[in-house]
C-alpha distance (Angstrom), angle and dihedral (degrees) to the residues before:
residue distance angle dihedral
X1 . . .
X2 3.55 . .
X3 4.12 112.1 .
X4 3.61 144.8 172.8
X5 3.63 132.7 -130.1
X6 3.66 146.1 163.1
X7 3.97 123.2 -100.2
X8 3.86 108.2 -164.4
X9 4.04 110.9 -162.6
X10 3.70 93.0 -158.3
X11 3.99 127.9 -146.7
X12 3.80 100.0 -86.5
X13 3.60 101.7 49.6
X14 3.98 79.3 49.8
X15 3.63 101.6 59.3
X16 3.45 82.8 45.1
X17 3.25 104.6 58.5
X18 3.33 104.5 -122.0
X19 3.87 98.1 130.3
X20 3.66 100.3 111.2
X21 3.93 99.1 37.0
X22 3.85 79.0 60.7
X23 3.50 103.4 54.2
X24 3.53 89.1 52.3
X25 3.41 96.6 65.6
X26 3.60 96.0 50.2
X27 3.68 85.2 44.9
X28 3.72 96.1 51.7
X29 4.06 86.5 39.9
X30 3.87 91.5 67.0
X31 3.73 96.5 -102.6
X32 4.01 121.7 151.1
X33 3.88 109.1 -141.6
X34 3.85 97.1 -140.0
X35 3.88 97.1 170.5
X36 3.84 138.6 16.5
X37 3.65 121.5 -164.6
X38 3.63 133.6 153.1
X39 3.87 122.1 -142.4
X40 3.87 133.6 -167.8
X41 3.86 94.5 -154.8
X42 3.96 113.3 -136.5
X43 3.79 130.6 -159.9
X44 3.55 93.9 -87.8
X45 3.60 102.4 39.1
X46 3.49 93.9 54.4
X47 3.75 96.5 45.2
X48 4.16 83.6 50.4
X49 3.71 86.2 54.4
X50 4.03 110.1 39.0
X51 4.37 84.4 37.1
X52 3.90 85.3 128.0
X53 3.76 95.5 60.3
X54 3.73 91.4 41.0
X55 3.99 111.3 132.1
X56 4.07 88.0 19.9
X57 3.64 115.7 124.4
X58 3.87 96.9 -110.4
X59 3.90 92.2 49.3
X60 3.65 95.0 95.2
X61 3.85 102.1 54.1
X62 4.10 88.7 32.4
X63 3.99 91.0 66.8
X64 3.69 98.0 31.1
X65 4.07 86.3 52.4
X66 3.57 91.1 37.5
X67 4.43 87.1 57.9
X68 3.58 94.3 45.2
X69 4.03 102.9 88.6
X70 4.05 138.3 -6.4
X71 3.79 110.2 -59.9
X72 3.94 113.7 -160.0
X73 3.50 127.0 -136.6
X74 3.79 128.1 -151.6
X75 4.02 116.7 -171.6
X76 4.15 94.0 -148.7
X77 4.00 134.0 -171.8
X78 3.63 133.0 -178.6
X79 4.02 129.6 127.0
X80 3.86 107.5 -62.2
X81 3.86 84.1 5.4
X82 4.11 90.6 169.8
X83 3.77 99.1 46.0
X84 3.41 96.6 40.3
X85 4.02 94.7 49.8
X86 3.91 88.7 52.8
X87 3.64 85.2 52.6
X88 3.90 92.3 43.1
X89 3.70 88.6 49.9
X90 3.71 104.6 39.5
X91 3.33 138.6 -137.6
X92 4.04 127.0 -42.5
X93 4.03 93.3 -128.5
X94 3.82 113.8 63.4
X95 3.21 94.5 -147.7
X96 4.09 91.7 67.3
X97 4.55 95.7 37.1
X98 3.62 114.2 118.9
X99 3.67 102.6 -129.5
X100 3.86 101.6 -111.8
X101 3.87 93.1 52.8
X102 3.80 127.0 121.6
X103 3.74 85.0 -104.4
X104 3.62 108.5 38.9
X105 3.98 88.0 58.9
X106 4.12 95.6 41.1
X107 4.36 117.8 15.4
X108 3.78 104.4 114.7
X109 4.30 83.7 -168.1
X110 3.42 140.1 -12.4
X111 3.64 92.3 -79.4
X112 3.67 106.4 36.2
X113 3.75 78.3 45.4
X114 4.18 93.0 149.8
X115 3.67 109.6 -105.6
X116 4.33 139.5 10.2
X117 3.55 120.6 -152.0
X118 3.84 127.5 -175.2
X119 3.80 116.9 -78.3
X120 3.78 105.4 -154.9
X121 4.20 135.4 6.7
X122 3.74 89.1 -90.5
X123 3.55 97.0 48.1
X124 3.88 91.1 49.3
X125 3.94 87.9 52.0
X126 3.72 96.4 42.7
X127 4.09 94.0 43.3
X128 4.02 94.8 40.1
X129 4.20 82.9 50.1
X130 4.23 95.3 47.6
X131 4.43 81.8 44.8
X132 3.56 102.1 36.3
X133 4.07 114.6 22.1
C-alpha cells in the first residue's frame, strides 16, 4: 500500500551538514520526495506538534531543542512509506539502532537524535497537516 509520511531532518543533523547524506538514503530507500519545506519551529508550533508527549519527562528539552535551529521537512511516499522510514531512520535508543540507520551514522543524543518520522497513519496525517496545511 502506497503511503505518505513526514521525514523531519531535525536541527543537529542541520548544523551539521548532514542534509544531503540524508536525502540519499531516503532516495536510495525508494522514497518519493513529494514536498520540501523548511520550518523555524516556534513555541506554539512545537507544542501543537509534540502535544502527545506533553507532561513527559523529555518534553522540556524536546521543544526547546526542537526551537533552536531550522528543521527540514520532507512530505515522502513509497509502499509502507511509515514503517519503512522508522526502519530507514532507526531506532530512538542507541542501544537498539542498526548500524547503517539514519541515526546510528548522525544522532549527537537521544534527543538531537538526527531525524523524526511519523509513527502511525494518523500521526503522518495529523503531522503532514500541522507542517504542510
Amino acid at each position: 500500500m502506497i503511503q505518505t509520511t513526514l521525514l523531519l531532518i531535525k536541527p543537529n543533523a542541520v548544523k551539521n551538514k548532514n542534509i544531503g547524506d540524508i536525502i540519499s538514503i531516503i532516495e536510495k530507500d525508494n522514497f518519493l520526495i513529494k514536498d520540501i519545506k523548511l520550518i523555524q519551529f516556534d513555541e506554539a508550533l512545537i507544542n501543537i506538534f509534540y502535544q502527545d508527549h506533553l507532561g513527559k519527562p523529555f518534553f522540556n528539552e524536546l521543544t526547546k531543542f526542537m526551537q533552536s535551529d531550522i528543521t527540514i521537512a520532507f512530505k515522502l511516499e513509497r509502499e509502507n512509506a511509515i514503517a519503512e522510514l522508522r526502519k530507514v531512520n532507526g531506532d530512538a535508543n542507541p542501544i537498539n539502532r542498526d548500524p547503517s540507520s539514519i541515526r546510528a551514522l548522525y544522532a549527537d543524543s537521544v534527543t538531537a537524535n538526527a531525524v523524526h518520522s511519523s509513527d502511525s497513519e494518523s500521526n503522518a496525517k495529523r503531522e503532514l497537516a500541522i507542517i504542510f496545511g
